[in-house]
C-alpha positions in Angstrom: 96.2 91.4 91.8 98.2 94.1 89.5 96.1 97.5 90.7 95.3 99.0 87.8 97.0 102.4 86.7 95.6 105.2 87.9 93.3 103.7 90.7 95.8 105.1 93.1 97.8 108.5 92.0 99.1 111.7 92.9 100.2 112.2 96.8 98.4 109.2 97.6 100.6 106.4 96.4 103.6 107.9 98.6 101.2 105.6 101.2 102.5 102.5 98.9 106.3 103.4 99.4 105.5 103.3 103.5 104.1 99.8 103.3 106.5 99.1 101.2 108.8 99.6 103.0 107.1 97.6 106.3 106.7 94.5 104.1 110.8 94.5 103.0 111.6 95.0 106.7 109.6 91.6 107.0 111.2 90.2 104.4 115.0 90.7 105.8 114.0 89.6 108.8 112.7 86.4 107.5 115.5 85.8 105.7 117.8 86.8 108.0 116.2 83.9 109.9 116.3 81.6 107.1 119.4 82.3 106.1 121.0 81.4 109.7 119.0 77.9 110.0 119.5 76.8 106.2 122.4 78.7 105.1 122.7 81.4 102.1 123.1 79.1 99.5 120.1 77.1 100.4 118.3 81.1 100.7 119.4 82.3 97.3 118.6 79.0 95.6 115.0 78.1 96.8 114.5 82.0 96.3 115.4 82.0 92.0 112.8 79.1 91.6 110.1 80.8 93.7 110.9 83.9 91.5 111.1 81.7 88.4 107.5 80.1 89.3 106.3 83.7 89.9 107.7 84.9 86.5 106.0 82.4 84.9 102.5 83.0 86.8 102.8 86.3 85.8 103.7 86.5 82.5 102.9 82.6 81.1 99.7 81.7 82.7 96.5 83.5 81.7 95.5 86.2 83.3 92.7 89.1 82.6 91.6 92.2 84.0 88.9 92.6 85.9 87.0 95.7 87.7 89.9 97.3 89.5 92.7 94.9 89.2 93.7 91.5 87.3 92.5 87.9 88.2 96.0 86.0 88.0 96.9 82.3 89.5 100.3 82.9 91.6 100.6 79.7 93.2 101.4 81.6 96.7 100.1 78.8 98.7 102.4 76.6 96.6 105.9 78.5 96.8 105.0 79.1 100.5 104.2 75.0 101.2 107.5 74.0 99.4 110.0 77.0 99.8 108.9 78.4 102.9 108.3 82.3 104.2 111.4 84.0 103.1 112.0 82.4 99.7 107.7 82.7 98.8 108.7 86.3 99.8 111.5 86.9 97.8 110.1 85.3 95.0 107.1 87.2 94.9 108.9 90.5 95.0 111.3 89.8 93.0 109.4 88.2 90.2 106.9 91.2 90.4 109.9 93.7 89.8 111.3 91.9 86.5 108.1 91.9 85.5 107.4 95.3 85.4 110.9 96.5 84.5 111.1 94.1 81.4 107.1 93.4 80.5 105.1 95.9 81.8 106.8 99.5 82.5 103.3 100.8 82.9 102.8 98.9 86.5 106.0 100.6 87.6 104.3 102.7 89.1 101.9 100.9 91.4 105.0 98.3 92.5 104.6 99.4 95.7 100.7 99.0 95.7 101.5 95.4 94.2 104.4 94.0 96.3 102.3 95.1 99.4 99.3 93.2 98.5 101.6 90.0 97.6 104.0 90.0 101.0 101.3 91.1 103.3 99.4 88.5 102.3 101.8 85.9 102.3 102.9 87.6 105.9 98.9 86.9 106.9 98.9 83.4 105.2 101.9 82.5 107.6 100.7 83.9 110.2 97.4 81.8 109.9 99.2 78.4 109.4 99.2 78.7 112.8 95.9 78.0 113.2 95.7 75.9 109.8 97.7 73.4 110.7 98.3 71.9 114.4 101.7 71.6 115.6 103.8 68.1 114.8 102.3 68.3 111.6 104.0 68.1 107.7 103.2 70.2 105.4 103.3 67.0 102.7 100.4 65.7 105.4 98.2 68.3 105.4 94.3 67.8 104.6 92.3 69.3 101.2 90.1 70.9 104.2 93.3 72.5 105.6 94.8 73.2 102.0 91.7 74.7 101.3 91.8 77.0 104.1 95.1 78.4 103.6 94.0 79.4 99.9 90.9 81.2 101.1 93.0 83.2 103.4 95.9 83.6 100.9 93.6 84.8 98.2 91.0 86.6 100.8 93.7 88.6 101.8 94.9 89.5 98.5 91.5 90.9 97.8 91.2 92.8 100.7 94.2 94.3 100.2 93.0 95.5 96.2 89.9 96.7 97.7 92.0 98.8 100.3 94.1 100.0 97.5 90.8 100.9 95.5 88.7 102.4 98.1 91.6 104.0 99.3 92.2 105.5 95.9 88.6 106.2 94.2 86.5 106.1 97.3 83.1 104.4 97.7 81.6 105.5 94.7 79.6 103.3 93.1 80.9 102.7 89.8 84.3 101.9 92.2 82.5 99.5 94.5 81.0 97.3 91.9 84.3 97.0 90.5 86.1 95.9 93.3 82.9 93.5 93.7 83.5 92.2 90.2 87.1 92.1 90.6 86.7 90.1 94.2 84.3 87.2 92.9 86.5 86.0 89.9 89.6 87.0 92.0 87.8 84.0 94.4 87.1 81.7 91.8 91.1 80.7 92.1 90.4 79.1 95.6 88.3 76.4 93.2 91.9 75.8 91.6 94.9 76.3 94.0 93.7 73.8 96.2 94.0 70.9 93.6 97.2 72.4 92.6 99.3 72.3 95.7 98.0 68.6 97.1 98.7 67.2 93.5 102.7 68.7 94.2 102.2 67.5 98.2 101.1 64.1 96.7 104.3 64.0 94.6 106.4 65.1 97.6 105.2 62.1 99.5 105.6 59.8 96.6 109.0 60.5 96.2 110.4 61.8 99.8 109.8 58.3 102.1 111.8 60.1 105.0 111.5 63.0 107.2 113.8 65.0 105.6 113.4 67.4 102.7 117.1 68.3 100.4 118.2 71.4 100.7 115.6 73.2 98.0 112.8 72.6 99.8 111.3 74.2 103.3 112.3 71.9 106.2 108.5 71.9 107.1 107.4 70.4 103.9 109.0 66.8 104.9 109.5 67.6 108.7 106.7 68.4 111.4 
């Protein structure tokens, strides 16, 4: 999902430091919310190993480019299920920015284009648990069907969002659009493989967690409807 330099430039990416800017405002108040039911400690612990898992998506598990952007797997759906909203959040922008600070200088530029795409999606992905999942249910209990759903809309959204960026960017030329359509079908491949990946952890949760409650690293909804 890392836009590719120079897809967006010039006056136009001065958009990316607007939305930005609406997806950190999100982000406080999330954890501002978080941080009053669990406690800061609790916060700034389950947010270093979301950023730690993000790192390590990043930078450790494959990843290629493709048409307009890169095809990575960032285990949103994962960090979101067992960390909750604010620390998924976090993590993701956090991990992003030591990424491109210490690895790759040369996406500096689009981290606003980037971090929008990641916390707007995750900010849609919450949003659509809603619907996902009824109410009085635990996330360890959740369904493949319903697992599956939430990837679809996790990584739906994060394609929409590179295919704003792109459009937005190049326009709807169309060497442009058949990259973005390149970049969108392998981008959706990873549905195939997040699915299997958060009910193997889910499966291990309930394996090991017998009780209703979850320790203090993990969301409360994980163990608790």
């Amino acid at each position: 999902m890392h836009i590719e330099a120079g897809v967006v430039d010039g006056a136009k990416i001065l958009l990316s430091y607007g939305t930005a800017a609406a997806v950190f405002g999100a982000t406080a108040k999330v954890a501002f919310d978080n941080m009053k039911e669990n406690g800061l400690v609790s916060l700034i612990l389950k947010s270093l190993i979301a950023t730690i898992v993000v790192f390590m998506c990043f930078e450790v598990l494959p990843h290629y480019p493709i048409g307009v952007s890169e095809v990575h797997l960032i285990l949103g759906t994962t960090i979101f299920l067992i960390f909750g909203i604010a620390p998924a959040a976090i993590g993701l922008a956090t991990g992003l920015a030591i990424q491109g600070l210490f690895f790759a200088q040369f996406d500096l530029p689009q981290y606003g284009i980037n971090v929008t795409t990641l916390l707007a999606s995750m900010f849609i992905l919450n949003a659509a648990m809603k619907k996902i999942v009824p109410a009085g249910t635990a996330y360890k209990d959740i369904s493949y069907s319903q697992m599956l759903k939430m990837s679809i809309v996790w990584e739906g959204a994060i394609v929409s969002w590179v295919a704003f960026w792109a459009v937005y960017g190049q326009g709807f030329g169309a060497e442009n659009l058949s990259n973005i359509f390149t970049f969108g079908s392998a981008y959706m491949a990873v549905v195939i493989i997040e699915p299997v990946v958060d009910m193997a952890v889910l499966t291990a949760v309930k394996a090991f967690n017998k009780t209703n409650e979850c320790i203090f690293l993990f969301d409360n909804k994980l163990c608790k409807a």
